[in-house]
N, C-alpha and C positions, 0 to 999 in steps of 0.2 A: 510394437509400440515405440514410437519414438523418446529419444535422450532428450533428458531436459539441460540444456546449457544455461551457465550460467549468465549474467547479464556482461557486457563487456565492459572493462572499465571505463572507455570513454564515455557511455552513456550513464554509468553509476554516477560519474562525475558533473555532468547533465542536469541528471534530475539532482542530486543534492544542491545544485548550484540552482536551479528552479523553484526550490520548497521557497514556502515561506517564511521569512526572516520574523517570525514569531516564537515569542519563549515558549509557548505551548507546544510546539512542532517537535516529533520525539520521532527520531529515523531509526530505523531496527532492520534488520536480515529477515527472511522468512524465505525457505527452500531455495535459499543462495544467490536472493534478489534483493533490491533495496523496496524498503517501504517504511511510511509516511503516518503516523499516527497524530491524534489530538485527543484528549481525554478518554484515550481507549480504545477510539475507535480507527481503523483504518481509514485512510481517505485516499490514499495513491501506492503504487506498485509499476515496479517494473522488470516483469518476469525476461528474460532474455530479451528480445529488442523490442519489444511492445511495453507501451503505457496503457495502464490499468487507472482510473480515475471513478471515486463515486462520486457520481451524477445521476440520479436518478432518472432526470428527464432526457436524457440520450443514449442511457440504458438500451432502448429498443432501436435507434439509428447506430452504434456501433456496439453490438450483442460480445459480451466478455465471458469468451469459452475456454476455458484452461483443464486442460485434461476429459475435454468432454462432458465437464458439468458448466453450467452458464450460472456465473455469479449476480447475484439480482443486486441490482441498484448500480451497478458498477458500468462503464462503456470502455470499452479499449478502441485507442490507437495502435493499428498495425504494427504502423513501419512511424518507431520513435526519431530514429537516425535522422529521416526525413522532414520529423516536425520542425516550425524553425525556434529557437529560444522563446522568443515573447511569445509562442501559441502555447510552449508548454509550461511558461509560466501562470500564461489563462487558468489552460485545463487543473491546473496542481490548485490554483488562487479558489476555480469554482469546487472542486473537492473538499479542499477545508472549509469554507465557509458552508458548506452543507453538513458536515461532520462536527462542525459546532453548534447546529440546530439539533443534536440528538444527544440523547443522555450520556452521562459516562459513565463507560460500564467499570465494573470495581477493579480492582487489581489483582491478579489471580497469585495465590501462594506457590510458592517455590516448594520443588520435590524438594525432598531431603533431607536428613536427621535432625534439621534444625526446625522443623514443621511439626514431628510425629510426637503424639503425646508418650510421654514417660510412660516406662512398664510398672506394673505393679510390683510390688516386693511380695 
């Protein structure tokens, strides 16, 4: 099985400078890549040098396989390095705007002693 690498930093720098300059737009790490949320939902990713983008309707023209399971609704670009600025600003622009058509999912509690109910006496 192959190493999963992490994304290089001139492409973290890339996509962060590609999202959208929207107060909603929340960037977070997930298995030591950058990605792209709006109310919850994921909308963009980019696991080592591919971009990850949900798009439902090019779901099936570029199929998003990552570790051998295919994420549904999502399309990936191969080769990120090679897309040029204004295309990946497209792709990130049509991902949110699809991610704002869908509910927001709630916010999930934090592990932690500060979550777990009080013991009995």
């Amino acid at each position: 099985m192959a190493t999963w690498q992490k994304t290089p930093p001139e492409l973290r720098a890339r996509f962060d400078a590609a999202l959208p300059a929207a107060p909603d737009v929340q960037r977070r790490e997930m298995f030591g890549c950058p990605c792209a949320f709006v109310n919850g939902q994921m909308f963009a990713g980019m696991p080592e040098d591919r971009l990850i983008v949900r798009v439902p309707e090019e779901a099936s023209k570029h199929p998003c396989v990552l570790k051998g399971r295919t994420m549904k609704e999502y399309a990936m670009i191969a080769d990120a390095d090679g897309l040029a600025p204004d295309a990946m600003v497209r792709w990130l622009a049509r991902g949110y705007a699809f991610a704002l058509t869908l509910p927001p999912k709630p916010a999930k509690a934090t592990a932690g002693k500060a979550n777990r109910a009080p013991r009995a006496a």
